[in-house]
Each structure stands twice: as C-alpha cells, then as structure tokens.
C-alpha positions in Angstrom: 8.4 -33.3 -25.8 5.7 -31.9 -23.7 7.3 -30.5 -20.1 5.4 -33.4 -18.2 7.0 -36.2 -20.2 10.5 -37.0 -18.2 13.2 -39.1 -20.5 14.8 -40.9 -18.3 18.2 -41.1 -19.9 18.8 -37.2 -20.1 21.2 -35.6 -17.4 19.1 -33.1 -15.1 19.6 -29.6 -16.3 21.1 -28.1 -13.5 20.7 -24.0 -13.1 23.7 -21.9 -13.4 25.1 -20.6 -10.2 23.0 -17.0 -11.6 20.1 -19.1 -12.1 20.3 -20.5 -8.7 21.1 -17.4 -7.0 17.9 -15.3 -8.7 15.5 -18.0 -8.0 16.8 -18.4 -4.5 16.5 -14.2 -3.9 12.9 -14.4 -5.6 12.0 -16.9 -3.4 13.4 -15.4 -0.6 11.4 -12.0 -1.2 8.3 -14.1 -1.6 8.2 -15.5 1.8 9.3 -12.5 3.3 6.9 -9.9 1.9 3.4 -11.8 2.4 4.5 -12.2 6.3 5.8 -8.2 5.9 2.0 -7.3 4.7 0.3 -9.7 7.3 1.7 -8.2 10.1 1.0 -4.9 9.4 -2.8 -5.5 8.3 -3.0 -7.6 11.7 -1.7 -4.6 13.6 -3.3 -1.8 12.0 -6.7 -3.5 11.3 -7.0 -6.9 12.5 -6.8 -8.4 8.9 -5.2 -10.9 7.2 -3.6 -10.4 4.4 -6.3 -12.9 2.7 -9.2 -11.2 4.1 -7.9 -7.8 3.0 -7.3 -9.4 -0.5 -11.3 -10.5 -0.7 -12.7 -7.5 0.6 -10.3 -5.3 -2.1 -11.9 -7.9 -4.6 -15.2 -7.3 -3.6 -14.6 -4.2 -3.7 -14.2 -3.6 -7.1 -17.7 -5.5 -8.0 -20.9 -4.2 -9.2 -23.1 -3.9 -5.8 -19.9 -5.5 -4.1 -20.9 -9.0 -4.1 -19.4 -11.9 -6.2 -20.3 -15.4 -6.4 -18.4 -17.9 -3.4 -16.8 -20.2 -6.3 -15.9 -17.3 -8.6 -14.2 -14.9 -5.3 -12.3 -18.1 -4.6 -10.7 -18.8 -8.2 -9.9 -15.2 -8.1 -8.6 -15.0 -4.9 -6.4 -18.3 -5.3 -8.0 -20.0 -2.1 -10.0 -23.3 -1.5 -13.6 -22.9 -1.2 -13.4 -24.1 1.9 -11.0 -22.2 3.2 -13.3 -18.8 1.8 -15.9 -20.1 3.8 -14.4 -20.3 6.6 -12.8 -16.8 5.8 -16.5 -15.8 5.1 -18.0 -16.6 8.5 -15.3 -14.9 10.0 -15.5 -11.8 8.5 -19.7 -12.4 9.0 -19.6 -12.4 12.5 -17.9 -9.2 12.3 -20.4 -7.6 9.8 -17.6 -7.4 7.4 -19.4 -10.0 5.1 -22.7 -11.5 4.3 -23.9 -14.3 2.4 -26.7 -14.8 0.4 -28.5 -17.4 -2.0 -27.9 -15.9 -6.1 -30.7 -14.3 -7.2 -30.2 -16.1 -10.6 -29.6 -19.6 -9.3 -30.0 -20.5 -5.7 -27.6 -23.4 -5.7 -25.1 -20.8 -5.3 -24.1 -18.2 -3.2 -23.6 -14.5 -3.2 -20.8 -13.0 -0.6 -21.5 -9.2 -0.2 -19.4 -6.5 1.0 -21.6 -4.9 4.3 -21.2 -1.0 4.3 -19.7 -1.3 8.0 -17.0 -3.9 5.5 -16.3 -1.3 3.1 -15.6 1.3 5.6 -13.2 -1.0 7.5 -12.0 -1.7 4.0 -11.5 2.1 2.9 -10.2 2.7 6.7 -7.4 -0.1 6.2 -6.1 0.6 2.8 -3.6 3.8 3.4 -1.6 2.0 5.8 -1.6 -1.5 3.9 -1.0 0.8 0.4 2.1 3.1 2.2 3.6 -0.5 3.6 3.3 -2.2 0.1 5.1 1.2 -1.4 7.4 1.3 1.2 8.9 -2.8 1.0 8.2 -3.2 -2.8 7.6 0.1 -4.6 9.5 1.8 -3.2 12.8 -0.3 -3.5 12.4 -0.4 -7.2 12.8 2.1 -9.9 10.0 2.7 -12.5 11.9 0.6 -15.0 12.8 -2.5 -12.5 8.9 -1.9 -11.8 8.3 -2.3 -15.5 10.6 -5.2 -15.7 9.3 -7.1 -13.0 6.0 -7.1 -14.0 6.3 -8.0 -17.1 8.6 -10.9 -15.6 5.6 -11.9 -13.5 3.0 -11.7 -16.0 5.3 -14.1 -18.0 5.4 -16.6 -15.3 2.1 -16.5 -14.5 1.1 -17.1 -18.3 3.5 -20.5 -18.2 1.9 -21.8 -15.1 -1.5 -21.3 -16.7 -0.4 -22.9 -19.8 1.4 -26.0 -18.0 -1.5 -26.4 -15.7 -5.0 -25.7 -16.9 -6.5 -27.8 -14.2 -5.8 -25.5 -11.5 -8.5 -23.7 -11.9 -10.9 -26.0 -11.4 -9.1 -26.5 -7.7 -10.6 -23.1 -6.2 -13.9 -23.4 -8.1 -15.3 -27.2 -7.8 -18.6 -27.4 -6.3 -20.9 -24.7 -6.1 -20.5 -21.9 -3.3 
C-alpha cells in the first residue's frame, strides 16, 4: 500500500524510545546549525545564510549566471522569495538580472565581479565555521556515514513527493 494511503484500522506505529531519541537529536542539530551559520555569515559579511548559498551556486556556473526558476529549484526557495533575495543583493551590486538571451520570458541572475569578490572574501570564515560545528565533530567514517544517511533521505523524499519540485520552479523567472 502506497505511503499516502492511511488504513484506518491499523494501530500507529509508534518509534522506539532509540527511534525517538535519534530523530529528536537530528532535529535538534538542524535547527541549531543553520541559525550557527547565519550568525556568523551576518557578522563577518552581512549575509544570510541563503544569500551565501545562491551566490556559492552561482558561483559554480558557466559565466556565473543561472536562470531565476532554475537557482530557485536548486536553492530550495520560492521564486518569490529569490526575487526578493535578488533585489537585495542588486542594490548592493552583488547581483544583476537580466532577460535570457535564448528566451526573454525569462530571466538570467548574474554574479557581478564586486559579488564574487564579496563571495571569495566571505567563504574562509563561513568554510572554518562549518568545519569547526560539523566537520570537525565527526570522524571521517561518521562523515561517511552520515552522508550516505542524508543522501538516503533525500532520495525517499524525492520519491514520495515528485511535486515538490515544481513548488520552487512554477512560473517563469
């Protein structure tokens, strides 16, 4: 029976008290680590821990520039919360929009130079805080572990819900 269809006569499957405690910990570490990050990108470059994300993601793209809808999916946020992102970081000179070349209902967000820097100048800090609170409090085999716990996860929720990604991507941007 597919994980969406509820029988109504079956008992709820209750965790086990080590169930329970490992989600609660994993929980527990993933509200605590995002605000961990976000504090120390405000403070040492007046970043949010989104913003940093996109401009790393931009980053890694030919002539830094992605398509709005596409950055979204792939940053996990609503279009309209990128755009507002976007014009942020614009009137800053982080960011710039333009029309796609290819097709000019959409639009292009590109990396500025003066972005990358602040990018480039941001990322030993953010990278020796993420080593410090994550890396660093793992061994290489927990390290392992985890990740392939995480890529596990991630491959369920995709599976269970292949809708989601048209939340980040619907319309054009």
């Amino acid at each position: 029976m597919p994980a969406a269809e509820k029988d109504e006569t079956a008992e709820p499957r209750w965790l086990t008290a080590d169930q329970l405690a490992a989600w609660r910990a994993f929980m527990h570490m993933t509200q605590l680590l995002p605000t961990a990050l976000e504090f120390q990108l405000q403070q040492d470059s007046r970043l949010s821990f989104l913003e940093y994300y996109v401009l790393a993601l931009l980053s890694e793209q030919p002539e830094h520039r992605m398509r709005m809808s596409a950055l979204a999916g792939q940053a996990d946020a609503e279009l309209s919360r990128l755009s507002h992102l976007v014009s942020r970081l614009e009137k800053r000179g982080i960011l710039r929009r333009e029309p796609d070349p290819e097709d000019g209902r959409y639009t292009h967000v590109i990396l500025t130079g003066a972005g990358y820097e602040h990018l480039v100048a941001a990322a030993p800090s953010h990278v020796a805080r993420v080593r410090e609170l994550f890396v660093e409090a793992l061994d290489p085999e927990e390290l392992r572990v985890l990740h392939r716990c995480a890529e596990k996860v991630v491959a369920r929720i995709e599976e269970a819900a292949p809708e989601r990604g048209g939340k980040a991507t619907a319309g054009r941007g």
